[in-house]
C-alpha positions in Angstrom: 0.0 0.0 0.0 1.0 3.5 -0.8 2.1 5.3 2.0 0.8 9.0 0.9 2.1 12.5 2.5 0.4 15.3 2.9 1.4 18.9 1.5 3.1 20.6 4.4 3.1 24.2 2.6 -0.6 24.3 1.2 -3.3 25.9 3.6 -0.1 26.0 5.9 -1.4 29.3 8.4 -5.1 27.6 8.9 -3.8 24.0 10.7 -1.2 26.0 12.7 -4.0 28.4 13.9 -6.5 26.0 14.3 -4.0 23.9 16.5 -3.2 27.0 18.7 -6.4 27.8 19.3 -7.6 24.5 19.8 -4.3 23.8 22.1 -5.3 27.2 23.9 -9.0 26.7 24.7 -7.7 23.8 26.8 -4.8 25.8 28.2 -6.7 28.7 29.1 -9.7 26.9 30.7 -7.1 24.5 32.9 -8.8 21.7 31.2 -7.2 18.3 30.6 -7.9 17.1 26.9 -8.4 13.5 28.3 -11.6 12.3 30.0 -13.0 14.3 32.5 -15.5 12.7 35.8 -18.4 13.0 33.3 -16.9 10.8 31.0 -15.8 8.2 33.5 -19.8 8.4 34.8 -21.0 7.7 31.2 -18.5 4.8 30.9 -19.8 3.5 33.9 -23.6 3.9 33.2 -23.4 2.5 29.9 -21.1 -0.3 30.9 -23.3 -1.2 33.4 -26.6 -0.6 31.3 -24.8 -3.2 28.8 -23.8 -5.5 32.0 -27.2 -5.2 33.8 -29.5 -6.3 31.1 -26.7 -9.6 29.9 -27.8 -10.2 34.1 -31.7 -9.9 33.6 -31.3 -12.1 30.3 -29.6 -14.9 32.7 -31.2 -14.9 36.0 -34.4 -13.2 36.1 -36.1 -16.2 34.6 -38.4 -14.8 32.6 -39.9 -17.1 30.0 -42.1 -14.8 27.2 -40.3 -15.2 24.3 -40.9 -11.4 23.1 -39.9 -10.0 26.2 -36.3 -12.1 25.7 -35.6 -10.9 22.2 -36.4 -7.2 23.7 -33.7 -7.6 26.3 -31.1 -9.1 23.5 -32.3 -6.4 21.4 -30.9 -3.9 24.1 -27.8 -5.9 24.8 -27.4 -5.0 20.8 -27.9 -1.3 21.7 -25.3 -2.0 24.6 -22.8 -3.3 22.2 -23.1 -0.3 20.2 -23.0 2.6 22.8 -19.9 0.8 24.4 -18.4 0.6 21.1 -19.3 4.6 20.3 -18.9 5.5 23.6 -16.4 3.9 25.7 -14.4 1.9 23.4 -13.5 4.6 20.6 -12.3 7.1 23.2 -10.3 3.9 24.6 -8.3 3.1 21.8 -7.9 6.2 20.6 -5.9 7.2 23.7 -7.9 10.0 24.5 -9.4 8.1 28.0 -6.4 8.5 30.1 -2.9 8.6 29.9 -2.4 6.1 32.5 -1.8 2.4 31.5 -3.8 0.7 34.4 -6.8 3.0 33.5 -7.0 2.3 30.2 -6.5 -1.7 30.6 -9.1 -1.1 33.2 -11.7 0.7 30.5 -10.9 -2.5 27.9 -12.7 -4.9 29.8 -16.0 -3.7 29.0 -14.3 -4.1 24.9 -13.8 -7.5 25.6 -17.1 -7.9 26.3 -18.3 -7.0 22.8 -15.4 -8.4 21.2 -13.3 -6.4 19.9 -9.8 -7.0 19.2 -7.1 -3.6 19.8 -4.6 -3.8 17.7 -6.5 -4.9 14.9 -8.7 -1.6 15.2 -6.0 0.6 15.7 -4.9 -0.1 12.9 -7.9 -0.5 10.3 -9.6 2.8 12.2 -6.7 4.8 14.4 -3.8 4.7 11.4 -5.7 3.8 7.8 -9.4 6.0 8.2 -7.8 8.5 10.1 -5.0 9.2 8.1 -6.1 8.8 4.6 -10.3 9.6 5.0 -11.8 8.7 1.9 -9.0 7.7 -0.2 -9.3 4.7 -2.3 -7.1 1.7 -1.6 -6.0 3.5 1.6 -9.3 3.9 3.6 -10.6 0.8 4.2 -13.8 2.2 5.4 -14.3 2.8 2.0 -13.1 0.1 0.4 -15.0 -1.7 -2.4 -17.1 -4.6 -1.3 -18.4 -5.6 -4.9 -22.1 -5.7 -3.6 -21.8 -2.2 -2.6 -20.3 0.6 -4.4 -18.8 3.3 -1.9 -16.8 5.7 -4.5 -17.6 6.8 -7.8 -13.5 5.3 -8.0 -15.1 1.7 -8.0 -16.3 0.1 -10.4 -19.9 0.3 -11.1 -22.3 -3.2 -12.0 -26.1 -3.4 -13.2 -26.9 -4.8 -9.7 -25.6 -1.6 -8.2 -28.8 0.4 -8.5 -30.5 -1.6 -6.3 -27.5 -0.9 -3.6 -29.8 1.7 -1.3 -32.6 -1.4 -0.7 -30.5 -3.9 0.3 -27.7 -2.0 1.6 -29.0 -1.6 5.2 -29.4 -5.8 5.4 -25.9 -5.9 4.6 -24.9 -3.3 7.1 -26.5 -5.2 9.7 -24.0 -8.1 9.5 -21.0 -5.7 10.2 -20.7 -7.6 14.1 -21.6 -11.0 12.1 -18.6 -11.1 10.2 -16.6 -8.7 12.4 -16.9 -11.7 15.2 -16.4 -14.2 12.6 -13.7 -13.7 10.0 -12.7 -9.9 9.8 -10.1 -9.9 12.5 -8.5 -13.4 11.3 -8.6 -11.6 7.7 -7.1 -8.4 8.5 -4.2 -9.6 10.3 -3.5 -11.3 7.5 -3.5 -8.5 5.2 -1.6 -6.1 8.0 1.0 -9.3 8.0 1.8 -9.0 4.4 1.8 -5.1 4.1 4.4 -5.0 6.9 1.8 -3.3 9.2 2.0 -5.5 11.9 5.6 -7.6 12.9 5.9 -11.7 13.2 5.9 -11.2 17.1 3.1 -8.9 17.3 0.8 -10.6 14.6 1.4 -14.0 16.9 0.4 -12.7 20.2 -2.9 -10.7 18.5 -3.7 -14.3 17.0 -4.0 -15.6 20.3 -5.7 -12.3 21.8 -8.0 -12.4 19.2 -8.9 -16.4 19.8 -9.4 -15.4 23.6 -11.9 -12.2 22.8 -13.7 -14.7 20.7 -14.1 -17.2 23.7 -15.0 -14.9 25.9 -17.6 -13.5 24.0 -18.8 -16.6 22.4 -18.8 -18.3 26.0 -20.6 -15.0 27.8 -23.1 -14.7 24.8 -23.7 -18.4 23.1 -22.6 -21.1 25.5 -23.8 -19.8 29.0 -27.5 -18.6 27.4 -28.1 -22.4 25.7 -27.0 -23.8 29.1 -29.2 -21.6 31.4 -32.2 -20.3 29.5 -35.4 -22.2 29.2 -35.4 -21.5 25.7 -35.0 -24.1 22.2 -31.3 -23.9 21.0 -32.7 -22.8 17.9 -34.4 -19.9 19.9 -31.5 -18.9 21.2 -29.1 -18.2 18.4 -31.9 -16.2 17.0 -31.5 -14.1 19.9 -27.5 -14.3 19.7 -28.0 -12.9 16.0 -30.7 -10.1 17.1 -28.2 -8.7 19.4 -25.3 -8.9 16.8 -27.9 -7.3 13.8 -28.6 -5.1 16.3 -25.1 -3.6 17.0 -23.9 -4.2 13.2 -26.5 -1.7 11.4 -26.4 0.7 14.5 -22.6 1.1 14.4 -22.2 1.1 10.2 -25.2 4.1 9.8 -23.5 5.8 12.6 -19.7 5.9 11.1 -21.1 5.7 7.0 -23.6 9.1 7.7 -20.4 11.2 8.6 -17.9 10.1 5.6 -19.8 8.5 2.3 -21.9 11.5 2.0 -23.3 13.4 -0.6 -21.4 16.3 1.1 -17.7 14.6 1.4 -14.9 14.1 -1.3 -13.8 11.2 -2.1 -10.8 10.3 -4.1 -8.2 8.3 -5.9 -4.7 8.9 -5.8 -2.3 8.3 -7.8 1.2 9.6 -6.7 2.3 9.6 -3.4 2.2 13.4 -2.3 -1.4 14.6 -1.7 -1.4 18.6 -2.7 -3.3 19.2 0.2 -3.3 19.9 3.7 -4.3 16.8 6.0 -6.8 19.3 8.3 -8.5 20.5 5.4 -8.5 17.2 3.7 -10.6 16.0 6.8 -12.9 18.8 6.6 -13.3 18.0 3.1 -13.9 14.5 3.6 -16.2 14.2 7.2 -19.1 15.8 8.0 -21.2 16.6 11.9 -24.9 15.4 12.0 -27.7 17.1 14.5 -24.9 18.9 16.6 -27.5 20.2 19.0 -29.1 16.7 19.3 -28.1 16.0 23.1 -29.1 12.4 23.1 -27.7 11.6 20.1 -24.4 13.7 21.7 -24.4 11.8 24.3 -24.8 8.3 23.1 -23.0 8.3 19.7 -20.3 9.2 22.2 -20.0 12.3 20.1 -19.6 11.1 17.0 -21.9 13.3 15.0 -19.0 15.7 15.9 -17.0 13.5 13.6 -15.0 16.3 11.7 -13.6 17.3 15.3 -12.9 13.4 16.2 -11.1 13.3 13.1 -9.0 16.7 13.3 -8.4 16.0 17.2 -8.1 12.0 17.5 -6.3 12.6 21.0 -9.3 14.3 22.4 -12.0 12.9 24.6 -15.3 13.7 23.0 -16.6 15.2 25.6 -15.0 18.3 24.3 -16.3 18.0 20.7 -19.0 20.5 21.2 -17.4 23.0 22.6 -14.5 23.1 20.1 -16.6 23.0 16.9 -17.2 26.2 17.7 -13.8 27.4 17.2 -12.9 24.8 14.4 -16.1 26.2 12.2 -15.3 29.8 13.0 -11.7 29.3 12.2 -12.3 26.7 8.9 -14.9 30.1 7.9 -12.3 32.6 8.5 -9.9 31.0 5.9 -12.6 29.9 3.6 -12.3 25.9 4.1 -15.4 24.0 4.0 -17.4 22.6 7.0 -20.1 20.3 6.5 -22.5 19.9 8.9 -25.9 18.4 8.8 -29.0 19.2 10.8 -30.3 16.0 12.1 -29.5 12.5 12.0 -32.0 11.7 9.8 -30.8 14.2 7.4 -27.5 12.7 7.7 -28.6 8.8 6.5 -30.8 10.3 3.8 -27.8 11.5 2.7 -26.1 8.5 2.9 -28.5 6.6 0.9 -29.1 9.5 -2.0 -25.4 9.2 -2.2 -25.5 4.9 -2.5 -28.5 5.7 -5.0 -26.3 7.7 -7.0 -23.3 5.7 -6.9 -25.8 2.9 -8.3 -27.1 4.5 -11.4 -24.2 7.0 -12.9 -20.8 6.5 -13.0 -19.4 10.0 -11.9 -21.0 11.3 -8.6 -19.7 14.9 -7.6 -19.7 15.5 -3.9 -21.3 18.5 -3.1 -19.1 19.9 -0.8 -21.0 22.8 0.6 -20.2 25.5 2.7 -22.1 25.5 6.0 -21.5 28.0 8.2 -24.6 29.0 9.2 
């Protein structure tokens, strides 16, 4: 893979004032970028949330069959707000700087299954670095069935993709607890993006998340619940359709927009700056939804996640304001997109036109209002 560089020179004076004053809201308020008591709370709560209804499924013995599938339909949503809201800010590095607290915060990951290094690598080093770039950003990355770019090819089935797209974004945790990891590491083995020592030990990590989970999830229900087996792995696969479409709308409404650039490259310097190629390529969703703030872990703030990585979300709100006053003052775009629900119809007019013409053009519009 292409290891692309950014142009240090182009748009040089907005990222340098955009880091100071983003440096210097912290500094001035005495505030440390990392998680603050709030954020431990919501950890907690939604850890526990996720924790206290895997409980009620095993021990409170109830035997309607609609009520079960409710509960494993909320251990779905549990899996999803640890993964938006605890886990990101987790391996991100933007939870704590101390090593015992952040070991501490992955236990709730192992509980949904989730293998570190893996991610980092796929979400921390590939999306983050090279947004929307085709054969960089795997988050992009052609999946035949679906087309994500107008770079990709484009087949007869294709115009179909916005109907049966959101089945096969449900079985993101399917395959993501099946084969994904196994595959990736892999494919990171070969590219050189993970070491012979390092790729051995996440092998094994990997075969003990899936244990654990399987065990917690699979095993332990069929062995305690007075349900058929059969019933049972349907309520196994609620939970993981559950967390699969949940998670995909959430991270494909901020990136395969009809508002964000995509592109290919072909040589290895990118004539653009990386801050404004993430404004370019990300947009917000309902920024002055609280809930959705507050569960999505802030993630409808994605263009600050994405310029600030290292920053605990908590603090996304607060310093959009000075990353959309400052991207206006220099003239860069800012996308940013009412509500949620504006965000995935979005999404899907942009699958719809990926389906039926070849060349899409990203909007790209200026939003400042």
């Amino acid at each position: 893979m292409v290891r692309y560089r950014f142009s240090k020179e182009i748009n040089k004076e907005f990222s340098k004032t955009l880091r100071s004053r983003v440096n210097g809201y912290f500094k001035d308020n005495g505030i440390n970028p990392r998680a603050n008591q709030k954020m431990v709370l919501k950890s907690l709560l939604i850890t526990g949330f996720y924790l206290g209804v895997y409980a009620i499924v095993l021990f409170s013995g109830i035997t309607n069959i609609y009520a079960m599938f409710g509960l494993w339909f909320l251990l779905g949503v549990g899996q999803t707000f640890i993964g938006t809201a605890v886990m990101h800010d987790v391996l991100h590095g933007s939870f704590s700087k101390n090593k015992l607290v952040n070991t501490l915060m992955e236990l709730p990951i192992i509980a949904i299954g989730v293998e570190p290094t893996i991610w980092k690598i796929q979400h921390n080093v590939l999306h983050h670095t090279y947004t929307n770039i085709e054969h960089a950003d795997e988050d992009i990355a052609s999946r035949y069935v679906l087309r994500m770019t107008e770079n990709q090819p484009r087949k007869w089935f294709h115009k179909y993709q916005q109907y049966y797209a959101t089945f096969l974004y449900s079985l993101l945790t399917i395959i993501w607890m099946t084969a994904k990891d196994f595959i990736k590491l892999n494919t990171y083995y070969k590219e050189n993006l993970i070491t012979p020592k390092k790729a051995a030990f996440t092998f094994l990590n990997i075969i003990f998340r899936r244990v654990v989970f399987y065990t917690m999830f699979l095993v332990i229900p069929l062995y305690t619940l007075d349900f058929t087996p059969f019933q049972i792995v349907m309520m196994f696969l609620t939970m993981l359709l559950t967390s699969g479409l949940a998670l995909s709308i959430i991270f494909q409404t901020a990136h395969v927009l009809q508002e964000c650039v995509t592109m290919e490259q072909n040589e290895e310097l990118i004539e653009e700056n990386w801050y404004v190629h993430q404004l370019m390529t990300t947009s917000n969703y309902a920024p002055k939804s609280k809930w959705i703030t507050y569960f999505f872990g802030c993630l409808n703030f994605q263009v600050e996640h994405h310029l600030f990585p290292n920053i605990s979300h908590v603090y996304y709100p607060e310093i959009s304001k000075i990353v959309k006053a400052t991207a206006k003052e220099y003239g860069i775009p800012y996308n940013s997109i009412d509500t949620f629900g504006g965000a995935i119809k979005s999404h899907y007019g942009m699958l719809k036109q990926l389906g039926q013409h070849d060349n899409v053009v990203a909007t790209s519009t200026f939003m400042y209002a």
